[in-house]
C-alpha positions as a Markdown table, in Angstrom:
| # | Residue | x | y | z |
|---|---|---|---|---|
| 1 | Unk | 85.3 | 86.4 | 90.4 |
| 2 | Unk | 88.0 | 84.1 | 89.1 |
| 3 | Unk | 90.9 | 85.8 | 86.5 |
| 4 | Unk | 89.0 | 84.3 | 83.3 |
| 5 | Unk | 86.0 | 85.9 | 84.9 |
| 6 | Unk | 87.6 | 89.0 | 85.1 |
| 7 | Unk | 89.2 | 88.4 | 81.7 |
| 8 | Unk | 85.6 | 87.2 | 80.4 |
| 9 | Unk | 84.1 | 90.9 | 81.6 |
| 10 | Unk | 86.5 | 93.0 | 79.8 |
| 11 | Unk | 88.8 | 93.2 | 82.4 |
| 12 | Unk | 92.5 | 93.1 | 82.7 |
| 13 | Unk | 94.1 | 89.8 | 85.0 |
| 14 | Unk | 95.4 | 91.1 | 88.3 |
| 15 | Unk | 98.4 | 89.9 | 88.4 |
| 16 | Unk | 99.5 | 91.4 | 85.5 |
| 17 | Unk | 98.6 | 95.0 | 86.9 |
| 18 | Unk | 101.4 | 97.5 | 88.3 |
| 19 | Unk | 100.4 | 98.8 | 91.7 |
| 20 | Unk | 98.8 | 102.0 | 90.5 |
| 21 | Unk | 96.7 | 100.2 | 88.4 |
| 22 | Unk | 95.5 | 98.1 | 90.6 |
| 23 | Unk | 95.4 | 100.4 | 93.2 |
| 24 | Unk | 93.4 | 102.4 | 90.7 |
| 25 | Unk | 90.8 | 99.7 | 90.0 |
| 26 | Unk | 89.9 | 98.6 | 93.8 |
| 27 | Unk | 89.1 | 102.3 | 94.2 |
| 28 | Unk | 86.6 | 101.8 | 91.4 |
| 29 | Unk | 85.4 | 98.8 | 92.9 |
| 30 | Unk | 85.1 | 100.6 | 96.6 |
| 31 | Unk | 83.5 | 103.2 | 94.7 |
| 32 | Unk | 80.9 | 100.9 | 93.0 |
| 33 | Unk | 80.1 | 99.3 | 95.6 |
| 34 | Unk | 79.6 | 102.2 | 98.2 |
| 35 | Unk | 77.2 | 103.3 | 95.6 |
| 36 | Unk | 74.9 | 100.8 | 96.3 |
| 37 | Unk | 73.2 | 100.8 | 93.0 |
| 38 | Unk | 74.9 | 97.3 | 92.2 |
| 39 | Unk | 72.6 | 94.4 | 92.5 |
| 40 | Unk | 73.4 | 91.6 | 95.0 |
| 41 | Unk | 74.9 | 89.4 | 92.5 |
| 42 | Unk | 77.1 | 91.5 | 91.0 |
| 43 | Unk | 78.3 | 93.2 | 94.6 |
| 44 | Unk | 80.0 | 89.8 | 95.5 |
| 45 | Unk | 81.2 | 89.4 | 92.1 |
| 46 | Unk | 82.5 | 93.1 | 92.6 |
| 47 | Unk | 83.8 | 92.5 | 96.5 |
| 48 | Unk | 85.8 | 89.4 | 95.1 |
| 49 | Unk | 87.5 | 91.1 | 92.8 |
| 50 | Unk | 88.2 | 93.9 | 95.1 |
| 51 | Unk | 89.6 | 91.4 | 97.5 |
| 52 | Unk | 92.1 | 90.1 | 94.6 |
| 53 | Unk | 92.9 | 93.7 | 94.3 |
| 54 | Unk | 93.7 | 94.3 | 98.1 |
| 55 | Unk | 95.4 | 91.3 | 98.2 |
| 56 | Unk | 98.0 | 92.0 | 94.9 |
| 57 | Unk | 98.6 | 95.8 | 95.9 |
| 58 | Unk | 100.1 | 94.6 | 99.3 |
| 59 | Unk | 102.2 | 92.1 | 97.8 |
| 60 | Unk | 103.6 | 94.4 | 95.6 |
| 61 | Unk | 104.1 | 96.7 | 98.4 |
| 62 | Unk | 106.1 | 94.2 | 100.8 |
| 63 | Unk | 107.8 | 93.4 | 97.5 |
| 64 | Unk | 109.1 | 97.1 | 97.1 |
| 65 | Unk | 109.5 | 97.4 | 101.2 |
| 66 | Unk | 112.2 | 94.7 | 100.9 |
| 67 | Unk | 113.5 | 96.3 | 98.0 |
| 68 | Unk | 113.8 | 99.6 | 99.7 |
| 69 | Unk | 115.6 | 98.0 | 102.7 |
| 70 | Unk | 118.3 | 96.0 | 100.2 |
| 71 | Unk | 119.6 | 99.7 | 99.3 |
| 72 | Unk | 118.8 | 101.3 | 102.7 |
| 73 | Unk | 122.0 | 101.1 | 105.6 |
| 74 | Unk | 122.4 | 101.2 | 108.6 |
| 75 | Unk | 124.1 | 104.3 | 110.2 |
| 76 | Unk | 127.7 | 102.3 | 109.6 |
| 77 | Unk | 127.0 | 102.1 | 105.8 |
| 78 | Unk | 126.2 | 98.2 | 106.2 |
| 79 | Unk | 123.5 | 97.1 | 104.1 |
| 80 | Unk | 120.4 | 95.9 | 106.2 |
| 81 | Unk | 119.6 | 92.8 | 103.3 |
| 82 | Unk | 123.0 | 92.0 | 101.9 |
| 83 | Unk | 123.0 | 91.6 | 97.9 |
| 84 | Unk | 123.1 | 88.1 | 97.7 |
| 85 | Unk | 120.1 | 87.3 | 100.3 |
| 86 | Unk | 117.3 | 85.9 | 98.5 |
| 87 | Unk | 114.6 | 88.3 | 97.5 |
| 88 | Unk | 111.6 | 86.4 | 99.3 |
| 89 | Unk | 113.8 | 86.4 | 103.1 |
| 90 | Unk | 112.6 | 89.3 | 105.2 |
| 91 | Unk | 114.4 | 92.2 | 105.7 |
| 92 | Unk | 116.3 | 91.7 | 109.1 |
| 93 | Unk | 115.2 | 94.2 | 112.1 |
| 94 | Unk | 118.3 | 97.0 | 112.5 |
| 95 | Unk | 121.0 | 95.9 | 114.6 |
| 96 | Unk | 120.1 | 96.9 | 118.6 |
| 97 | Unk | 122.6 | 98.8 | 120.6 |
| 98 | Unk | 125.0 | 97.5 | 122.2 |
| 99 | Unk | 124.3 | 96.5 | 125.9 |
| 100 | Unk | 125.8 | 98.7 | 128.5 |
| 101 | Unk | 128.8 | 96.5 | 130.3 |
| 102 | Unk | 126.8 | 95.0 | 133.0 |
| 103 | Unk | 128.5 | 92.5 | 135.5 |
| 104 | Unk | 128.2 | 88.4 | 134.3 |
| 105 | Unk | 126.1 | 86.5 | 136.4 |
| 106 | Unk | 128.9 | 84.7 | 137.8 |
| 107 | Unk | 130.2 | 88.0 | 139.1 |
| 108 | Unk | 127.2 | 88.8 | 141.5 |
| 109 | Unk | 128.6 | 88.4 | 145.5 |
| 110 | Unk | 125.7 | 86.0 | 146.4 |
């Protein structure tokens, strides 16, 4: 089901849905379509829709994820995104520890 589709049947574009509603309408769709009274036809028409669905609810998630980590920090009070990283760039994994002082390679009596 393509957005004029959706449009066409009443029903509102998908990317202009906030997470909750579209979270709110792939439950419907689940719903419908575990009901099994849906005819063939309109079960793929449904299933598309419900994969447009999935698919805009966990971009809106990784949207807020990265959101979350820009104000998050780490347990120095450094930011894990700084401010000015563009809003598309991962979130970097938390620093690691420090590795304990182990002898250089060039140390080793060999």
């Amino acid at each position: 089901m393509t957005t004029e589709d959706a449009q066409m049947d009443g029903q509102p574009d998908v990317a202009a849905m906030s997470f909750e509603e579209a979270l709110a309408a792939l439950e419907e769709v689940v719903s419908r379509l575990e009901g099994a009274e849906v005819a063939l036809e309109a079960s793929i028409a449904l299933y598309k829709r419900g994969a447009a669905l999935r698919q805009h609810c966990e971009a809106r998630l990784k949207a807020a994820e990265l959101e979350v980590s820009r104000i998050v920090a780490d347990g120095e009070g450094v930011a894990l995104v700084p401010e000015n990283t563009p809003k598309s760039a991962p979130a970097p994994s938390p620093r690691a520890p420090a590795a304990p002082d182990t002898p250089e390679t060039d140390d080793i009596p060999f």
